[in-house]
Backbone bond lengths (Angstrom), bond angles and torsions (degrees), N, CA, C in turn:
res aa  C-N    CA-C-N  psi(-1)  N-CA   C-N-CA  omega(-1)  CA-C   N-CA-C  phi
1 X - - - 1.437 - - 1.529 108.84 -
2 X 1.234 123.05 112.57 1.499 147.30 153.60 1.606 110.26 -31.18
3 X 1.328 103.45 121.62 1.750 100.33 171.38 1.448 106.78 -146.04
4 X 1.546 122.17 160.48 1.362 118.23 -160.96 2.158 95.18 -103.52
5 X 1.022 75.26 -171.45 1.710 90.26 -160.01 2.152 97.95 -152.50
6 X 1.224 108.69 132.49 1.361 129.90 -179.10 1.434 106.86 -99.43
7 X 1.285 139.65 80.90 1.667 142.41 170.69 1.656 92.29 -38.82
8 X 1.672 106.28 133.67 1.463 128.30 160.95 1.470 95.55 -103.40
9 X 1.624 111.25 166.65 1.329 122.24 161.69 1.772 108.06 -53.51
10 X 1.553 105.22 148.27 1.436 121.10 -167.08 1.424 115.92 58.66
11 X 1.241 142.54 10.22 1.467 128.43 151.63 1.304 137.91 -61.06
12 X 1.173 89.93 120.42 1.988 98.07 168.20 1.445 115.11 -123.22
13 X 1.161 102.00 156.28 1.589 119.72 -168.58 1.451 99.40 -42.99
14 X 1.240 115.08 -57.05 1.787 106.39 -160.11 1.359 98.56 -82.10
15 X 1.124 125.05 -5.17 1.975 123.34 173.79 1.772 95.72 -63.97
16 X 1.521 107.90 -53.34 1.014 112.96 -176.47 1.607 133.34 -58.53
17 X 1.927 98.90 -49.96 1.306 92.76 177.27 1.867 111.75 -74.95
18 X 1.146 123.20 -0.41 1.622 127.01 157.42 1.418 111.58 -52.13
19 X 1.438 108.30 -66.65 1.285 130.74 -172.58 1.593 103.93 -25.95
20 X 1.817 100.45 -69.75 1.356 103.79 -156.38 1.578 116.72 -109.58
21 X 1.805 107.91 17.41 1.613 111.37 176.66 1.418 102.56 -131.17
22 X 1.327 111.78 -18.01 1.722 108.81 -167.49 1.566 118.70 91.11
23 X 1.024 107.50 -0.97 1.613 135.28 -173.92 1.240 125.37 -117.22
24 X 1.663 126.79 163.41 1.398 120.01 150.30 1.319 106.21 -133.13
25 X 0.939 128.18 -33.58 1.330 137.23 -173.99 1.467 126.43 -75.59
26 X 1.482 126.52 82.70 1.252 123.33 -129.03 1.392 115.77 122.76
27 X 1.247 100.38 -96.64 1.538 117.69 -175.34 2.014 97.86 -47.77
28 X 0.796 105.24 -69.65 1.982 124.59 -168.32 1.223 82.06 -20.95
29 X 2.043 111.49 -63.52 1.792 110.06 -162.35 1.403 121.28 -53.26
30 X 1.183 111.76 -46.27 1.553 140.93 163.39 1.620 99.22 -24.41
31 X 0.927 92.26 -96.13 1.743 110.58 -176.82 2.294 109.83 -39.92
32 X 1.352 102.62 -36.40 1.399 100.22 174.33 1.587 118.15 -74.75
33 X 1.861 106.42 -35.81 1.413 110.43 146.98 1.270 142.95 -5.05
34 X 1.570 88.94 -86.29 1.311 116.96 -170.79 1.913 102.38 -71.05
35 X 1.167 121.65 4.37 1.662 104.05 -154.99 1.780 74.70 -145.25
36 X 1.497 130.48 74.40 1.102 113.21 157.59 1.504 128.38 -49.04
37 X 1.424 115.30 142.02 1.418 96.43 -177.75 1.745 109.12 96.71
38 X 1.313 124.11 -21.44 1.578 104.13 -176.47 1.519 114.55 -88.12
39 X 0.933 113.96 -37.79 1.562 116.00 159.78 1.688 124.92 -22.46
40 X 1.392 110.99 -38.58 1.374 120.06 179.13 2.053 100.92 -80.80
41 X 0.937 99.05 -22.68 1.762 102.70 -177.41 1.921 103.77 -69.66
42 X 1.157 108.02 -8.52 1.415 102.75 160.63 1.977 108.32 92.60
43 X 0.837 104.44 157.00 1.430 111.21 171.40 1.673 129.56 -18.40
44 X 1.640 88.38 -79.54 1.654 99.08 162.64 1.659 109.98 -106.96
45 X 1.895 99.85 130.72 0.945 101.51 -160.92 1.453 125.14 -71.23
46 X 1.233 142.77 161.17 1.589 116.10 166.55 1.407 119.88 -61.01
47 X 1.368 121.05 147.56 1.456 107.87 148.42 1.519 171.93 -68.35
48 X 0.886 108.08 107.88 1.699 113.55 -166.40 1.492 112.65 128.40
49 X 1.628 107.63 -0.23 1.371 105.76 168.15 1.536 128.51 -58.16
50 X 1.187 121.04 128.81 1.642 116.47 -177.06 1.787 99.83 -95.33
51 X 1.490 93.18 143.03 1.486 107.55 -174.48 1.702 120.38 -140.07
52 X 1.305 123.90 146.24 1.279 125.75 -175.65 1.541 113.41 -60.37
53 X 0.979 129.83 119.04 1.651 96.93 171.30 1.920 103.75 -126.40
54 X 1.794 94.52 109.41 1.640 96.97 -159.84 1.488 109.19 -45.80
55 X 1.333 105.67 -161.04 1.403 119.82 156.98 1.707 109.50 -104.05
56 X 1.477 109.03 127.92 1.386 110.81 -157.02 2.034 88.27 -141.42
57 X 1.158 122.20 161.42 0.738 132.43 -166.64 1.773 116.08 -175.84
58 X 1.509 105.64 96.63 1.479 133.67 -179.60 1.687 102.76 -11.15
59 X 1.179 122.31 135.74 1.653 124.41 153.51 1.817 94.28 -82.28
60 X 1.416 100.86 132.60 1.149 121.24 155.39 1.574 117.55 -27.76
61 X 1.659 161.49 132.50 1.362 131.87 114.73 1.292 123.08 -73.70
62 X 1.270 118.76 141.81 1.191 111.16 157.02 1.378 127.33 -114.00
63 X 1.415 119.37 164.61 1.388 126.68 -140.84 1.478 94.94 -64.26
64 X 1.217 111.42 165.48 1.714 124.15 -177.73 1.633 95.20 -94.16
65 X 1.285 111.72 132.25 1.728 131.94 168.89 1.425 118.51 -60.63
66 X 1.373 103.43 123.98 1.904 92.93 167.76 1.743 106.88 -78.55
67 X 1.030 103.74 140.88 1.297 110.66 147.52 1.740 136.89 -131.99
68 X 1.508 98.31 3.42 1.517 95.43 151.64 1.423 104.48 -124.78
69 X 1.549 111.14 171.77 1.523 97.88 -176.08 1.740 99.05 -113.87
């Protein structure tokens, strides 16, 4: 489920997709996705812009393997 989001002064996309997934990598794309067009709004976003923010949901990592000991 899709929900909107209110830009404060100093926001950027990956502040955001941190904010609300724990992530950026992933989530950031997600969120530029869903909001054709925000990418051109520049780095930091303006304020008071309203924005999609999808439903996104973390890929798992899993732990890195030893292979020497």
């Amino acid at each position: 489920m899709a929900a909107t989001y209110t830009t404060i002064e100093g926001d950027t996309v990956d502040m955001i997709a941190w904010s609300r997934f724990g992530v950026t990598h992933g989530a950031t794309e997600a969120i530029l996705r869903a909001n054709q067009g925000l990418a051109a709004a520049g780095t930091r976003l303006p304020q008071g812009l309203t924005i999609v923010i999808p439903a996104y949901a973390p890929k798992k990592v899993s732990a890195a393997a030893r292979i020497w000991s």
